[in-house]
C-alpha positions in Angstrom: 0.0 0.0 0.0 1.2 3.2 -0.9 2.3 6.3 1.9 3.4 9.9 1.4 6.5 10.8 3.6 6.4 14.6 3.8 9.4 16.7 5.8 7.8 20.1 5.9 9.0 23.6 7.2 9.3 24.3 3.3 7.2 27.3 1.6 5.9 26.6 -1.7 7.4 28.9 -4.0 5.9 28.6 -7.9 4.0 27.9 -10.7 1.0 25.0 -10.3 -1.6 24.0 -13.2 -4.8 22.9 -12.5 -5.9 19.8 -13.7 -9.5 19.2 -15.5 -12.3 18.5 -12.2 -13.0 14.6 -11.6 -16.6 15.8 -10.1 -17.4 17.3 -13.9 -15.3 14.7 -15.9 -17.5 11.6 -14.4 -21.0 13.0 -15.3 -19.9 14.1 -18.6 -18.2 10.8 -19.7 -22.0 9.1 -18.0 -23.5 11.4 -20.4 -21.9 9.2 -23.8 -24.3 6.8 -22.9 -27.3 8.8 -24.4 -25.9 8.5 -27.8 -24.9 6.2 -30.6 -22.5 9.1 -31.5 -18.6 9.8 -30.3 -18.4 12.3 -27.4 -15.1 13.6 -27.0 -14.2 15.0 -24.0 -11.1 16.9 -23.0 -8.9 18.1 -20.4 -10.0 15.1 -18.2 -7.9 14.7 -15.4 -5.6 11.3 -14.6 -6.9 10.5 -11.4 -8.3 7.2 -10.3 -12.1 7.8 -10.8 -11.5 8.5 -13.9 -10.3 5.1 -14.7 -12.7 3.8 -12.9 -15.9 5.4 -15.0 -13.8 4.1 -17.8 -13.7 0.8 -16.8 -17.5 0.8 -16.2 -18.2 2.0 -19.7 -16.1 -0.2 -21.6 -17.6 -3.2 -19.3 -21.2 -1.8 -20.7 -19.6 -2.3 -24.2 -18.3 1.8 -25.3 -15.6 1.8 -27.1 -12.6 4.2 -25.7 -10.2 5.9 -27.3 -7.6 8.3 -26.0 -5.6 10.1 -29.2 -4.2 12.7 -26.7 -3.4 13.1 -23.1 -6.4 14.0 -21.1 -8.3 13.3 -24.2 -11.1 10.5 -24.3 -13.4 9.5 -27.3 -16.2 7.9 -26.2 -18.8 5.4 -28.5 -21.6 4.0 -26.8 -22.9 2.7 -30.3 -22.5 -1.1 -29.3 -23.8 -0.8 -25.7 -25.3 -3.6 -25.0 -24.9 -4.1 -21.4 -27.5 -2.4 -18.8 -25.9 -3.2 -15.3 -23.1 -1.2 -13.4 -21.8 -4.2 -10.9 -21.3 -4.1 -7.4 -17.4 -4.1 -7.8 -17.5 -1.2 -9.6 -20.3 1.0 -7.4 -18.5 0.2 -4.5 -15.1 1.9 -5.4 -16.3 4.9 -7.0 -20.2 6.4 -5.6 -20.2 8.3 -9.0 -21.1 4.6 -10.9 -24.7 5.6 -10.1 -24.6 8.2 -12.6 -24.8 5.6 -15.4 -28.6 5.3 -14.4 -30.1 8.0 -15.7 -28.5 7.8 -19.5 -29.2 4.1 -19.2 -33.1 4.2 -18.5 -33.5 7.0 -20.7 -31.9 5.8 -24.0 -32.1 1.8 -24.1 -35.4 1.4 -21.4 -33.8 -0.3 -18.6 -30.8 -0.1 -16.1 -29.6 -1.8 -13.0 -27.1 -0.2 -10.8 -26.0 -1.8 -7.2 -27.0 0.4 -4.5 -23.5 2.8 -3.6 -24.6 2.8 0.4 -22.5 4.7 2.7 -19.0 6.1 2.6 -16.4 7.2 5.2 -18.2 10.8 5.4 -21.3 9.5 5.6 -24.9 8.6 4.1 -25.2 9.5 0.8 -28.1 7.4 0.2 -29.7 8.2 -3.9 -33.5 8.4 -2.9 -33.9 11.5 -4.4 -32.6 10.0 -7.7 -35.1 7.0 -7.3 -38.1 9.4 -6.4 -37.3 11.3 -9.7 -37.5 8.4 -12.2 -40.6 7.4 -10.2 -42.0 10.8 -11.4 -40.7 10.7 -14.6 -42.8 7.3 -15.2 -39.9 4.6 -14.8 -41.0 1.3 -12.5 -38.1 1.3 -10.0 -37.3 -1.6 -7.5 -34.7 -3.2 -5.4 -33.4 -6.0 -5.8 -30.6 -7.7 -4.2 -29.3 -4.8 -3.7 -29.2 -3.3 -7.4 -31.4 -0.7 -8.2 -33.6 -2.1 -11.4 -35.2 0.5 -13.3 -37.3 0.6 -16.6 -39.9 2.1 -18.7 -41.0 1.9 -22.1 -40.5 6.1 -22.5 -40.0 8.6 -20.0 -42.8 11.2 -19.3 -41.7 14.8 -18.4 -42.6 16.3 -15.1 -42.0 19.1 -12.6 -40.0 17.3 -10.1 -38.8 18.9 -6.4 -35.7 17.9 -4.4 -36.5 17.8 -0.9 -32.6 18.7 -0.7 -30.7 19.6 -2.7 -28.0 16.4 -4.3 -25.8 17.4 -7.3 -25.5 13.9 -8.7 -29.3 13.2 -7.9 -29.7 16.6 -10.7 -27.0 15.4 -12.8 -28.5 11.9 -13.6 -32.2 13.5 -13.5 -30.9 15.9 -16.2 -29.3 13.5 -18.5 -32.5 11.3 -17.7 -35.4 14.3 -18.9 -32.9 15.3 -21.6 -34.5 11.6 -24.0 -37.5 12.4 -22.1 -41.3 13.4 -23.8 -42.3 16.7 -22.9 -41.0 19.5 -20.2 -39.1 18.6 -16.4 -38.4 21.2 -13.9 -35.7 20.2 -11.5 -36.7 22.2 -8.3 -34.3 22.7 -5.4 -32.0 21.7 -8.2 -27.7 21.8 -7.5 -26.2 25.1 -8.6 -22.5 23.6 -8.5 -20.0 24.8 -11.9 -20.3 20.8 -12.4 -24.1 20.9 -13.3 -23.8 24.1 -15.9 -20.7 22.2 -17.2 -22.7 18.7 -17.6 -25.6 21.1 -19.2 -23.1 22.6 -21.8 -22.0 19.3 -23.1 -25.5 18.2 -23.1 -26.8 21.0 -25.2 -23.9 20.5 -27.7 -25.4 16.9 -27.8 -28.8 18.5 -29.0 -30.4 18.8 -25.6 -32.9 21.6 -24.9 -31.8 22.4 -21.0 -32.3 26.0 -19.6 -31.6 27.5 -16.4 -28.5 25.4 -15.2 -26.6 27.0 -12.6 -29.9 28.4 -10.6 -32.6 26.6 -8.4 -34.9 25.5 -11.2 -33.3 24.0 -14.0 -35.7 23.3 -17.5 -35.4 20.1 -19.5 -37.3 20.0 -22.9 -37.0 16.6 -24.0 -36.0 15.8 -27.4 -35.8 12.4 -29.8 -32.5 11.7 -29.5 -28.9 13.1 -29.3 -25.6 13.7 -31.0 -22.1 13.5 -30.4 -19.7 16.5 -29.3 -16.8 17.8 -28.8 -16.3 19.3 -25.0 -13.7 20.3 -22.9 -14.0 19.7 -18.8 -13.8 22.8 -16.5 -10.8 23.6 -14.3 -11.3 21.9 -10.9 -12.5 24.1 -8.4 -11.3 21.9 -5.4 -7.9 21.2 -6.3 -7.4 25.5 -6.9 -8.9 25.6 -3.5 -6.2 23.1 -2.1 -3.4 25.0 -3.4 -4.4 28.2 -2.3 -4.1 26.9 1.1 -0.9 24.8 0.4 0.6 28.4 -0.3 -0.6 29.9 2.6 0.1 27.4 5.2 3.3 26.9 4.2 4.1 30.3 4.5 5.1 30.5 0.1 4.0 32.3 -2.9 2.4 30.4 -5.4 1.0 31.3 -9.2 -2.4 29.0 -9.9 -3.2 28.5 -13.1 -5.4 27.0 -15.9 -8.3 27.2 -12.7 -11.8 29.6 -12.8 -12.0 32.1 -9.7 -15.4 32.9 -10.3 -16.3 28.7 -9.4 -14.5 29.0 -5.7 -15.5 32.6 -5.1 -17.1 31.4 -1.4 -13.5 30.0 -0.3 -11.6 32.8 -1.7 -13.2 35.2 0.4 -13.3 32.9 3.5 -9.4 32.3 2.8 -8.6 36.2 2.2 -10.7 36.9 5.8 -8.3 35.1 7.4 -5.1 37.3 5.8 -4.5 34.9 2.9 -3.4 37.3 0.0 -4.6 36.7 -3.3 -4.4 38.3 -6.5 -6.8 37.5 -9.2 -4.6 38.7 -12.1 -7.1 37.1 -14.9 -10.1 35.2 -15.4 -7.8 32.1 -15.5 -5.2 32.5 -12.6 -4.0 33.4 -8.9 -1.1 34.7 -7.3 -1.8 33.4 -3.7 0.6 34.2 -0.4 0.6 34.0 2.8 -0.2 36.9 4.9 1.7 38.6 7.9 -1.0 36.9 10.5 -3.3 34.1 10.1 -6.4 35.7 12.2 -9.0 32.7 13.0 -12.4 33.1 11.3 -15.7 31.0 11.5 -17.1 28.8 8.4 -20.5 26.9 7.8 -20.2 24.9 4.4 -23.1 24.9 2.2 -24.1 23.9 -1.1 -22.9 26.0 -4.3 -22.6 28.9 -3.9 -21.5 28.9 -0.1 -18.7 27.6 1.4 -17.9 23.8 -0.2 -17.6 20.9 1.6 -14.9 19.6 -0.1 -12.8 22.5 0.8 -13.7 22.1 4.7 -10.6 19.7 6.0 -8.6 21.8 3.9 -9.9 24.7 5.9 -9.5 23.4 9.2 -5.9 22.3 8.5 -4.9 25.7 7.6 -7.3 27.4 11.0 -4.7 25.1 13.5 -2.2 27.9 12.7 -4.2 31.0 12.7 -4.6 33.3 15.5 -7.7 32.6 17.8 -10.2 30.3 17.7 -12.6 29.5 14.9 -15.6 27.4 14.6 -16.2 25.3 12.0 -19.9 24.0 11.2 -20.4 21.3 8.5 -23.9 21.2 7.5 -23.7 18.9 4.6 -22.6 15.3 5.8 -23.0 13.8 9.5 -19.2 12.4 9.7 -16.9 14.8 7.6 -14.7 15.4 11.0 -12.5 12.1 10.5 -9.0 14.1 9.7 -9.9 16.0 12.9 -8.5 12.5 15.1 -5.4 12.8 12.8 -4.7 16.4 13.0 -4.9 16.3 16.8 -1.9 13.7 16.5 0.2 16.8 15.0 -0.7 18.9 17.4 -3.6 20.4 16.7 -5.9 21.9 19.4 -10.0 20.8 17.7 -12.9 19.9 19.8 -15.7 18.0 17.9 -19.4 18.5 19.0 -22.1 17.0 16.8 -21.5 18.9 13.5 -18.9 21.6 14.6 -15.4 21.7 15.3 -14.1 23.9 17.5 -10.0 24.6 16.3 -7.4 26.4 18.1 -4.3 28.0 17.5 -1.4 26.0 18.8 2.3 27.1 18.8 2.7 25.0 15.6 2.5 21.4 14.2 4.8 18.6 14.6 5.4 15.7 12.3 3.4 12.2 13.1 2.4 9.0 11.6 -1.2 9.6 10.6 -3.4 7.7 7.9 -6.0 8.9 5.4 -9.6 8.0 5.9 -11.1 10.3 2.7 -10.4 12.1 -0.3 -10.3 15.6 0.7 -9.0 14.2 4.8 -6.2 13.1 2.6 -5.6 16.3 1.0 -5.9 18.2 4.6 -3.5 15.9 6.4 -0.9 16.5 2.9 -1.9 19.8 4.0 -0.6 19.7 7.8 2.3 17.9 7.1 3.7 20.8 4.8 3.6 23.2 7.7 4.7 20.8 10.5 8.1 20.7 11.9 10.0 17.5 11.1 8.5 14.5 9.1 4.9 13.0 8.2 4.2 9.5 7.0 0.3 9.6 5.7 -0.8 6.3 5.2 -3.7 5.1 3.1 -3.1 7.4 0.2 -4.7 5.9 -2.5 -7.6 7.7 -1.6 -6.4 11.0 -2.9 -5.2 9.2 -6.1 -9.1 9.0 -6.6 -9.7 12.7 -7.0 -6.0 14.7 -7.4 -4.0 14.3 -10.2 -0.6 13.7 -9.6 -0.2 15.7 -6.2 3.0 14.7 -4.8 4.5 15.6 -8.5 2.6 19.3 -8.4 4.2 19.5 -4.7 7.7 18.8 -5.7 7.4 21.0 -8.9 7.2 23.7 -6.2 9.7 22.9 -3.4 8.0 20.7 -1.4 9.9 17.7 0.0 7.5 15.3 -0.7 8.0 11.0 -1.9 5.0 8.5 -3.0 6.3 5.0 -1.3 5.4 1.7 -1.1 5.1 -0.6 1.8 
C-alpha cells in the first residue's frame, strides 16, 4: 500500500496548473451513454475515478479511445450491457450516474445500490423518487437498483434537498424524455452548468442550469460532441491553502476564480493574500498573521464541503479560535482525530469543530480515511516541523492528479512510497 512521507517547514514557491475536475469529468463521460454518436471529451484529469468510470463503460460495451493526453473518445454505439456491478459502485459512488443515461436511452438499467461512505450517508432516494416521477417502475433487488420504462414522461419534479449527482442523472434522464421537467431545489454547483453545456452540444434543450430550477425539454435523441471539462474548483482551493500554510508564494493557473468565489473570500478573511490577475489564474501568499475566522459549508454557492478539512488544516495555525460548522454530511470530522496527533488543538461537538491556535504542528504518523481528509493531512504535514508519514493514500489518487508531483514542482519535500 502506498504512503506519502512529507518533511515540511518548506514554503511553496511557484507555478501549479490545474488539472480538468474529476466531479465534472465523471457526469460528462456518463453522459456518452445517451448517444450512438462519439463524445469527445477533454482536459480530463488522470486521477483514479476516472479510470474507474472508464472501466464501467467499456464493461457496458463503449468503445474508448484516447488520441491525446487528457483526451477521451467515447462510443456507446454497441452498448449492449444495462448493469453497473457491485465491484465497480462500491469503489467509485459516482457509478450511479450511469442510471439516468441508461433508462433513458435503451429502457432499462440496473445499478448496485452505492450505500454509505467514510463521510457518511449518501443514500440516492432522491434519484429513485425522480425516475418514479418521470414514469420509470423502480425496485430493489438484491441490492441493485432495477429501473425501466417503455418512455420517460416529463414532469416538474422537487428535491427535498438539494443532491448534485441526484440533478445530474435526473438531467441527462429528462434530456431523451417526452415533454417539459423542472428540477426544483435543483444543485447550482459549476459541475451541473458544465454537464448542461456538453448536453446542449449533444442536441439537448436544458435551460436555467446553474440556478434553483433547471428546464429540460425533452427531445428524440442526441448527437455526439466535442467538450472540454472545466478547471477543478477543489484542487485551486487546495493549493491556495498549500501556499498559505506553508508560508510561500504560489501562481495558480489553468483554474476559474469565479467557481470557488465562497472559499476565496473565506481564505482572504483570514489574511490569505490573493491576486486574481485574470479570469484564469491566482497569485496566492501568505499573509503577515493568520487571524481565526468561523465557516459553515453549504451547497454551491457557499462555502464547499470539499474545501472544509482543507480549511480546518490551515485554522490550527491561525490566531484565535474559529468554529467550524459542516452542514452537509453527519461524519466529515475524520481528519480532525489525525490532525490532533500533529498537534492540533479541535474539539468536535455533533456537527462543529471547534480549532485552536497552537504554537505549531509537529510531524506524526497519521493515515488517510477520505479524499479531501487526505488532502488536509498533505496539508498539515507541509507546515509541521519534522517528518509525516500519511498512510492510506490511494484515496487521494481517486480525485487529485498527480499531487505529490505538483508539490515537488514547487519545493515541497514530498515521496509517493510503497510498503
Amino acid at each position: 500500500m502506498d504512503k506519502f512521507r512529507i518533511i515540511g517547514g518548506r514554503p511553496l514557491e511557484g507555478r501549479v496548473q490545474i488539472s480538468g475536475a474529476k466531479n465534472s469529468a465523471l457526469p460528462c463521460m456518463a453522459a456518452a451513454l445517451l448517444t450512438p454518436e462519439t463524445v469527445t471529451l477533454h482536459n480530463l484529469p488522470y486521477a483514479r475515478d476516472i479510470i474507474t468510470m472508464r472501466r464501467l463503460l467499456e464493461d457496458l460495451g463503449c468503445q474508448i479511445l484516447m488520441p491525446e493526453l487528457r483526451t477521451l473518445k467515447i462510443s456507446a454505439a454497441s452498448v449492449e450491457v444495462f448493469e453497473a456491478p457491485y465491484d465497480l459502485v462500491k469503489t467509485m459512488r459516482a457509478s450511479v450516474l450511469a442510471l439516468g443515461p441508461l433508462l433513458a436511452r435503451f429502457g432499462e438499467a440496473r445499478v448496485s445500490l452505492p450505500g454509505g461512505c467514510a463521510i457518511g450517508q449518501r443514500p440516492i432516494d432522491l434519484h429513485l423518487m425522480g425516475f418514479e416521477k418521470l414514469g420509470a417502475t423502480v425496485s430493489i433487488e438484491g441490492g441493485d437498483v432495477v429501473a425501466r420504462s417503455n418512455r420517460l414522461q416529463g414532469r416538474e419534479i422537487y428535491f427535498d434537498k438539494v443532491t448534485v449527482t441526484g440533478t445530474e442523472n435526473l438531467m441527462m434522464a429528462a434530456a431523451l424524455a417526452d415533454g417539459v421537467t423542472v428540477l426544483n431545489n435543483a444543485a447550482r454547483e459549476p459541475e451541473i452548468v458544465d454537464l448542461a453545456e456538453l448536453l446542449n452540444k449533444m442536441g439537448a434543450r436544458i435551460e436555467g442550469a446553474g440556478l434553483s430550477a433547471i428546464r429540460i425539454e425533452g427531445v428524440d435523441n442526441l448527437v455526439g460532441a466535442e467538450h472540454t471539462i472545466i478547471p477543478d474548483r477543489i484542487e485551486t482551493g487546495t493549493f491556495v491553502v498549500a501556499a498559505a500554510i506553508t508560508g510561500g508564494t504560489l501562481d495558480i493557473v489553468n483554474c476559474n476564480p469565479q467557481h470557488v468565489t465562497a472559499a476565496l473570500d473565506r481564505l482572504e478573511a483570514t489574511g490569505v493574500r490573493i491576486e486574481r490577475s485574470n479570469a484564469f489564474s491566482l497569485r496566492v501568499s501568505a499573509g503577515a498573521h493568520m487571524k481565526a475566522s468561523d465557516v459553515t459549508t453549504l451547497p454551491h454557492p457557499g462555502f464547499p464541503t470539499d474545501m472544509q478539512a482543507q480549511y480546518m488544516a490551515l485554522m490550527t495555525l491561525a490566531e484565535g479560535t474559529s468554529i467550524i460548522t459542516e452542514t452537509i454530511f453527519e461524519n466529515r470530522f475524520m481528519h480532525a482525530s489525525e490532525l490532533l496527533r500533529m498537534g492540533a488543538r479541535i474539539r468536535l461537538s455533533g456537527r462543529q469543530a471547534v480549532v485552536e491556535c497552537n504554537s505549531g504542528l509537529k510531524g506524526a504518523r497519521v493515515q488517510a480515511s477520505d479524499l479531501r481528509a487526505s488532502a488536509s493531512l498533505v496539508l498539515a504535514g507541509l507546515a509541521a516541523e519534522g517528518e509525516t508519514i500519511i498512510d492510506r493514500v490511494y484515496h487521494i489518487d481517486r480525485g487529485y492528479e498527480k499531487i505529490e508531483e505538483k508539490l515537488r514542482s514547487v519545493g515541497a519535500e514530498f515521496v509517493k512510497e510503497r510498503e
